[in-house]
C-alpha positions in Angstrom: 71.4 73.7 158.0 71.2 74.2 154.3 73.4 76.7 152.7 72.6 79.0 149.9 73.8 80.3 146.5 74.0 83.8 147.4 74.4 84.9 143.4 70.4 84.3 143.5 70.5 86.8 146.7 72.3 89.5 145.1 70.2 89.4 141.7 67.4 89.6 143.7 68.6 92.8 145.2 69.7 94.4 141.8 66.2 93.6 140.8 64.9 95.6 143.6 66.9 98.7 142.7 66.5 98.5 138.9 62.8 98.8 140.4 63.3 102.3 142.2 65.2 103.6 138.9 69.0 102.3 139.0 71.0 101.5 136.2 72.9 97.7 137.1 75.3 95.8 134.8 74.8 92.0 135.6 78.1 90.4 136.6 76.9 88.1 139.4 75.0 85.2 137.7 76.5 82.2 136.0 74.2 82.0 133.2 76.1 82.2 129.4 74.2 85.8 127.8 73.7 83.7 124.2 70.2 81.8 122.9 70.2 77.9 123.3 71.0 76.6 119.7 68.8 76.1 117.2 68.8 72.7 116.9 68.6 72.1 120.1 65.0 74.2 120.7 64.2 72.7 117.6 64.1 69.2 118.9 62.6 69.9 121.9 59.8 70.8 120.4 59.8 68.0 118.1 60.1 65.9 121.0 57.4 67.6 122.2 54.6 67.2 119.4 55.8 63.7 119.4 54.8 62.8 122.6 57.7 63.0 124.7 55.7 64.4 128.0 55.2 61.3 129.9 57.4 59.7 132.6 60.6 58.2 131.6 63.3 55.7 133.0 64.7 57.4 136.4 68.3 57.4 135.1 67.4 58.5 131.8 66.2 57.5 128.2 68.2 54.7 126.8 69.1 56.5 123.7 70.2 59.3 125.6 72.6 57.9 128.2 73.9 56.4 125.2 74.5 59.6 123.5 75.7 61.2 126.7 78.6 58.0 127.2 79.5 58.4 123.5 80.1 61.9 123.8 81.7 61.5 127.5 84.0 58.9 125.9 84.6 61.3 122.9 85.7 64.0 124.6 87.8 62.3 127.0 89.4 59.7 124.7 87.9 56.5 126.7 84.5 54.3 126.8 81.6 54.4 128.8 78.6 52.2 128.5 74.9 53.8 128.8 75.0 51.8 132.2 77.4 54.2 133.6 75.2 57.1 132.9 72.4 58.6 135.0 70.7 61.6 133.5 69.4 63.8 135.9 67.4 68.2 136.4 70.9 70.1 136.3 74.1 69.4 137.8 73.2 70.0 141.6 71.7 66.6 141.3 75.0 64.9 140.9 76.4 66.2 144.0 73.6 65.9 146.0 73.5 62.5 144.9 77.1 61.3 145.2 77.2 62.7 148.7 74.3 60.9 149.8 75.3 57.4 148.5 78.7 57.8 149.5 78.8 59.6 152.8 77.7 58.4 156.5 77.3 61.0 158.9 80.7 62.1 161.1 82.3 61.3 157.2 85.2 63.7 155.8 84.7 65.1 152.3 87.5 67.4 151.3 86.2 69.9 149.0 87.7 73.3 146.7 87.5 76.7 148.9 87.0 79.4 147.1 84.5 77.0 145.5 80.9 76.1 144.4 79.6 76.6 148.1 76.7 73.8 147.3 79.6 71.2 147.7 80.4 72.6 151.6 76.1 73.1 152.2 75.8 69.4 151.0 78.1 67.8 152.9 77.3 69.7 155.8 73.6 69.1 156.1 74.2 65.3 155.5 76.2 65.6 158.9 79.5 65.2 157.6 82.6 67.1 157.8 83.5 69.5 154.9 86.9 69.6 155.1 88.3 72.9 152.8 91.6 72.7 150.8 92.8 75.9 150.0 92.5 77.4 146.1 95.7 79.7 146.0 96.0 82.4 144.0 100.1 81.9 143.8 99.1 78.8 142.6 97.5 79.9 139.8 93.8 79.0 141.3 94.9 75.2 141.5 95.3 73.2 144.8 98.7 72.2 146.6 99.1 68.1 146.4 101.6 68.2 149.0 98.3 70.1 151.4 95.8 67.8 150.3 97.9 64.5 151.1 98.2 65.9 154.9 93.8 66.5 155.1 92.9 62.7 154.3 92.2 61.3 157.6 90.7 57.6 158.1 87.3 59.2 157.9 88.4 60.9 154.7 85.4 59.3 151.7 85.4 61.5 149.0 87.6 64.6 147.4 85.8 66.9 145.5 87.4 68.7 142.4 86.2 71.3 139.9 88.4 72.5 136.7 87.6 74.3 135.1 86.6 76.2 138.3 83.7 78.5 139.7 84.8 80.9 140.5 88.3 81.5 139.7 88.7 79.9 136.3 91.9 78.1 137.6 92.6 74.2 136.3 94.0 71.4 137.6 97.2 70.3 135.2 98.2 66.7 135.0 100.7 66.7 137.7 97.9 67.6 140.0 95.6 65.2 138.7 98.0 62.7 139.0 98.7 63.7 142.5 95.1 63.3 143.4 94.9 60.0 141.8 97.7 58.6 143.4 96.5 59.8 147.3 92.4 58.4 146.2 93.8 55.2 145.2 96.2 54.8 147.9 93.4 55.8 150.4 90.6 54.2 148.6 88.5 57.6 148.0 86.1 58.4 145.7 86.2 61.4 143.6 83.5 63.6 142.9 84.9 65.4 139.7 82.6 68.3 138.5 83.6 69.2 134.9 81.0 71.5 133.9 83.2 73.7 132.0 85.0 71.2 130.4 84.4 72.4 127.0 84.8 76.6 128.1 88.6 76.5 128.2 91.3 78.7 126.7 94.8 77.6 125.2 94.3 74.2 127.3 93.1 70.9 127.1 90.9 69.5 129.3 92.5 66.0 131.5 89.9 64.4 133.1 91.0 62.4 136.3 89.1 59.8 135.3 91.4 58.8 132.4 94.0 58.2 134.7 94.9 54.7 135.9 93.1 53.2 138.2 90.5 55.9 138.5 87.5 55.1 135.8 86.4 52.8 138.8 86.3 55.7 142.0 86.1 58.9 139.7 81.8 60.3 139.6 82.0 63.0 136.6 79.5 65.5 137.1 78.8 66.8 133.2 75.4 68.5 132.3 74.3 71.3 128.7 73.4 74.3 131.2 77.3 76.0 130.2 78.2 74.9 126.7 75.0 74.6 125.5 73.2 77.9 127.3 70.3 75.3 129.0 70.5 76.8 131.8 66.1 76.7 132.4 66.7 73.3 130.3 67.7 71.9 133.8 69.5 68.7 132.2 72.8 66.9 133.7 74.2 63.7 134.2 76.8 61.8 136.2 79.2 59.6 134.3 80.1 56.7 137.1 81.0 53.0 137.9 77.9 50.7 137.3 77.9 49.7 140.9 77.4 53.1 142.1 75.0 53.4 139.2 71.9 52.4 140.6 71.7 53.2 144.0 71.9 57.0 142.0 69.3 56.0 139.9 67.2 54.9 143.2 67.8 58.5 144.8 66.3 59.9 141.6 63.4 57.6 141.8 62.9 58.7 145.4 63.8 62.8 144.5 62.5 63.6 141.1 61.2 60.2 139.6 62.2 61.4 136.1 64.1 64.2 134.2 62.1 66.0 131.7 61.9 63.2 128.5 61.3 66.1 125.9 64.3 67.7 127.3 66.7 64.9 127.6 65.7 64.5 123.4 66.5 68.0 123.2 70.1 67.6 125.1 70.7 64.5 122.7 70.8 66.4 120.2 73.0 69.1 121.8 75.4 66.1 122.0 75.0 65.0 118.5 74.8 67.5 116.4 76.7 70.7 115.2 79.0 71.9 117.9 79.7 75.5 116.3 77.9 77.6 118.7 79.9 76.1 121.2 83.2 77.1 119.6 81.9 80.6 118.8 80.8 80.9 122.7 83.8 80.0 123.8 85.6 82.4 121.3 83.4 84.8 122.3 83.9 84.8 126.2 87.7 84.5 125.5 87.6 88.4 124.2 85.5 89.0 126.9 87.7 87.7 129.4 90.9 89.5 127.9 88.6 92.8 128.1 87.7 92.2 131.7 90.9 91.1 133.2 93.1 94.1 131.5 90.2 96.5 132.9 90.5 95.1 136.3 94.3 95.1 136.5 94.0 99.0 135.9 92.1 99.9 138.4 93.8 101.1 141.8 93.5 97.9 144.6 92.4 95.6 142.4 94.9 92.5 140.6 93.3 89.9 138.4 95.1 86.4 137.4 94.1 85.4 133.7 91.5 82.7 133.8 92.2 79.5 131.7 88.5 78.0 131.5 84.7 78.9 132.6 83.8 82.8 132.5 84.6 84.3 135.7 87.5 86.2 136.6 87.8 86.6 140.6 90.3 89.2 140.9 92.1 90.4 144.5 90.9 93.5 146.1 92.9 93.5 149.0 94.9 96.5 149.1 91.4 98.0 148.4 91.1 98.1 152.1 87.5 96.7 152.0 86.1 93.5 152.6 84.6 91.2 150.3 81.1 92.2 151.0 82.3 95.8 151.5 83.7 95.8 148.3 80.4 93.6 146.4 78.1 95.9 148.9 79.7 99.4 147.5 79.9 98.3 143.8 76.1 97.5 144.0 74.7 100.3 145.4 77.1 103.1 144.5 78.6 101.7 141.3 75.5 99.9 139.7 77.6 97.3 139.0 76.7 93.6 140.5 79.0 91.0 141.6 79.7 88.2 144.5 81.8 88.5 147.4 84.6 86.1 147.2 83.4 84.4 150.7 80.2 83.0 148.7 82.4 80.5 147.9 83.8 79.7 151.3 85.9 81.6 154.1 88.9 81.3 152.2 87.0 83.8 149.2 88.0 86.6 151.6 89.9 89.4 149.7 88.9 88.9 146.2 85.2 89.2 144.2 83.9 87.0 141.2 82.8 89.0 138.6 81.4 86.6 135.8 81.9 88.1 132.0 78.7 86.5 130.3 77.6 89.7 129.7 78.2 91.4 126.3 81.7 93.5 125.7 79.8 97.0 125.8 78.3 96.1 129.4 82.1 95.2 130.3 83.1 98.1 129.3 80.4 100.0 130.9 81.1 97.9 134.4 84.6 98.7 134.7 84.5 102.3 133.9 81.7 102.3 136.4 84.0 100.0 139.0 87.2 102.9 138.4 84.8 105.7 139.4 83.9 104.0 142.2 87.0 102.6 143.6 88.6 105.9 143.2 86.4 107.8 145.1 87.3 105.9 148.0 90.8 106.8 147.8 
């Protein structure tokens, strides 16, 4: 059985009472609060008086998987080749993908939890095993090697990693990416790293796995313009893989989707190649928001909040709150007019904490957490 993302479930619900009346701040969706750049509308709509509105190539335009590689190889300080590219509607794509052309059924994929819950729905409804490593707060939202060496079984085929994370924020550092690298290639595994977020990231620098030794060849990078770039409705991603993975993802697409959208791919292009200031100020912009949101949190009575070092959500601890999750996401809705996610959207092991996500403008986080005081206070 399919799973869900429940962040669709609780918008629809704050839609239903902003219906009857209600005042709701919007802290539950993913989706960056700024305009797609410029540029980037611009040549969509070029692309789209010129024609581009027929089918394409099912992995993608030439010229834009080699954009995508040269920008991949950019940011990451190695090379790709277009080959290595397949452009696909969004990032969900990639998983469902990867999953498929990797996994048989009664197959072990260890995956983040808390984390995206698509990669435990996936890997369940292809009839394999989703095997959860445990995100720890203590460990500043990363995962234990030591843990993760003691999961992989002889069915073990793929470990799943996202940094930055949804929804805590955390990063994996070198040391653990070395740590993973050395257990895939000593097991043979694949790795299925989703850096969405790799260019929303405060004081750090992102380390893809895939620049480690020995792990170009097993490492599926799951990239896409929905974050950085506000496309969200653009529905545009890509994997970055090893050519001989390469086309039996391109024949999935062919059977799935055919083609991603040709005028849209033209429009990520130049995303890719042109001026990357909105992205800086975005990220600037969501690292005040952040700072806002996680002193707020920190003040108010049951609630601690680690400091996130990439994406925009903060997924503070409400344990001493003396609700659950839901409780907690339940009461802040309806009595707080505040929306949010449970921590167990994004697994069993989100139990005791809530993912707020701060691409909303500094007045509504201001508004939200005076709003989440009041209400956490009359509980008391």
């Amino acid at each position: 059985m399919l799973g869900t993302e429940t962040a669709f479930e609780v918008l629809a619900k704050a839609r239903a009472l902003e219906a009857q009346g209600k005042s709701i701040i919007h802290l539950e969706i993913g989706e960056p609060d700024f305009d797609t750049p410029g540029n980037v509308k611009a040549a969509g709509i070029d692309a789209i008086q010129r024609n581009f509105t027929h089918y394409g190539p099912s992995a993608g335009l030439p010229d834009v998987r080699k954009a995508i590689a040269e920008y991949s190889g950019k940011v990451r300080g190695m090379e790709f080749s277009p080959e290595e590219v397949v452009v696909v509607p969004g990032g969900k794509p990639v998983m469902f993908y990867a999953i498929m052309a990797i996994m048989n059924p009664g197959d072990e994929i260890i995956y983040p939890n808390p984390g995206f819950p698509i990669y435990e729905s996936m890997i369940n409804f292809m009839g394999g095993k989703a095997v959860p490593i445990h995100i720890r707060e203590e460990r500043e939202f990363s995962l234990d090697v030591g843990e993760l060496r003691k999961l992989v079984t002889d069915k073990t085929r793929m470990i799943i990693i996202n940094s930055p994370a949804n929804p805590t924020g955390g990063i994996l550092e070198r040391a653990d990416l070395e740590g993973i690298a050395e257990i895939a290639i000593k097991h043979d595994l694949w790795v299925l790293s989703d850096e969405i977020y790799q260019q929303i990231i405060y004081g750090k620098q992102h380390l893809s796995i895939a620049t480690l030794p020995g792990m170009k060849e097993r490492t599926i990078i799951l990239d896409g313009f929905s974050k950085a770039y506000a496309m969200t409705g653009w529905r545009l991603g890509y994997g970055v893989m090893n050519k001989s993975i390469a086309p039996h993802i391109t024949r999935l697409m062919t059977n799935s989707n055919s083609c991603t959208a040709t005028f849209t791919q033209m429009a990520g292009a130049a995303a890719l190649r042109g001026p990357q200031d909105s992205v800086r100020k975005m990220t600037e912009e969501f690292r005040r928001r952040r700072d806002l949101i996680v002193g707020g949190l920190n003040k108010i009575p049951g609630f601690s909040c680690k400091m996130p070092h990439g994406a925009f959500y903060v997924f503070p601890n409400i344990k001493k709150s003396g609700k659950t999750s839901q409780q907690m996401s339940d009461y802040l809705l309806n009595e707080g007019g505040v929306a949010c996610l449970p921590g167990t959207s994004f697994g069993a092991l989100g139990e005791g904490y809530l993912r707020f996500s701060y691409a909303n403008s500094e007045e509504n986080i201001r508004e939200a957490l005076k709003r989440i005081d009041a209400a956490v206070r009359k509980l008391k």
